[in-house]
C-alpha positions in Angstrom: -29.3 23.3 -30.5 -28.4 19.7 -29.7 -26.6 19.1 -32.7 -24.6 22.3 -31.9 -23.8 21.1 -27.8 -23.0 17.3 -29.5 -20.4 18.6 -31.8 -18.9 20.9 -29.2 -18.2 18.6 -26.5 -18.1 15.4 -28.7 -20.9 13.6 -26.9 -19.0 14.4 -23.2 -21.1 16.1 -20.9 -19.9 19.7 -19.9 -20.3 18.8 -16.8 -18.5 15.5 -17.4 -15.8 16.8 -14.2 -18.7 17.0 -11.8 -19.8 13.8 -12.9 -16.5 11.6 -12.6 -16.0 13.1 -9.3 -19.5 12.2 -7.6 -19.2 8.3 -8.8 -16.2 8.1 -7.0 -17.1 10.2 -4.2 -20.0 8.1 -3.5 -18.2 4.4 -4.7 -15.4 5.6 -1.9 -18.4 6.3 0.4 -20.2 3.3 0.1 -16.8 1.1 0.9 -16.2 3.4 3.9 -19.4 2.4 5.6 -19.4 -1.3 4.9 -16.1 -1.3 6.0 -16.3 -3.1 9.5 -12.6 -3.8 10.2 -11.0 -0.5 8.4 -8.8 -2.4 6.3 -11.0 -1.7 2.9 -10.5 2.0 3.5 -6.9 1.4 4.5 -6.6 -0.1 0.8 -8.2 2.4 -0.7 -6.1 5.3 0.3 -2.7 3.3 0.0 -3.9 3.1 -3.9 -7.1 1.0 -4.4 -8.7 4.2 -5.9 -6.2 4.5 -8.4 -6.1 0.7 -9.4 -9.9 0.3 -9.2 -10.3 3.1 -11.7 -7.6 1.8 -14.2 -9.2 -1.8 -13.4 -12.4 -0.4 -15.5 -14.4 -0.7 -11.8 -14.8 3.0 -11.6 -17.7 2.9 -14.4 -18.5 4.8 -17.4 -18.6 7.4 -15.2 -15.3 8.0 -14.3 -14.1 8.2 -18.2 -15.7 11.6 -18.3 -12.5 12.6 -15.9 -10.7 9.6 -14.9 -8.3 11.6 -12.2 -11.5 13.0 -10.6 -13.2 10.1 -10.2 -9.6 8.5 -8.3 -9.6 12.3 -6.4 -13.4 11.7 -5.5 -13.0 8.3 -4.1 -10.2 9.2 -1.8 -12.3 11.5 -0.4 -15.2 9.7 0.2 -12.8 6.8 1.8 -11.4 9.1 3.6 -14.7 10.6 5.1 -14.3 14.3 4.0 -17.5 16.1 2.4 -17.8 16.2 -0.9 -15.9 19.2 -3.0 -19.5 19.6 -4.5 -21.4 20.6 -1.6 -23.3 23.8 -1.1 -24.7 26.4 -3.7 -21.1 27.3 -4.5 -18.3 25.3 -5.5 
């Protein structure tokens, strides 16, 4: 059974999407509230995802899905709920 789920997704979790997306929902979250002054956040939506992920400071999670992870930190520095939330998403 593993063998079969390691050869079929090549070692990527299925879920890889959900994955990448969390990380940077919650990196983009954690930035937001230590932010005192705003101008981190500010940063971060004018493009400081997007360089932070292809600066390799996104984490091995964000390879999974590296768009998602850039998607789920501008909505965590922006303060919107996660895409994930609930029973259904």
């Amino acid at each position: 059974m593993g063998g079969l789920i390691i050869t079929t997704y090549h070692e990527r979790p299925p879920w890889g999407t959900d994955i990448a997306y969390e990380a940077g929902f919650v990196q983009g979250t954690r930035i937001r509230q230590y932010d005192v002054h705003g101008d981190r956040v500010r940063e971060l939506l004018g493009g400081g995802c997007a360089r932070m992920e292809t600066e390799g400071l996104g984490g091995p999670k964000a390879t999974h899905n590296p768009a998602e992870w850039v998607a789920g930190c501008l909505d965590g520095a922006a303060g919107r709920p996660s895409r994930h939330q609930g029973l259904a998403y």
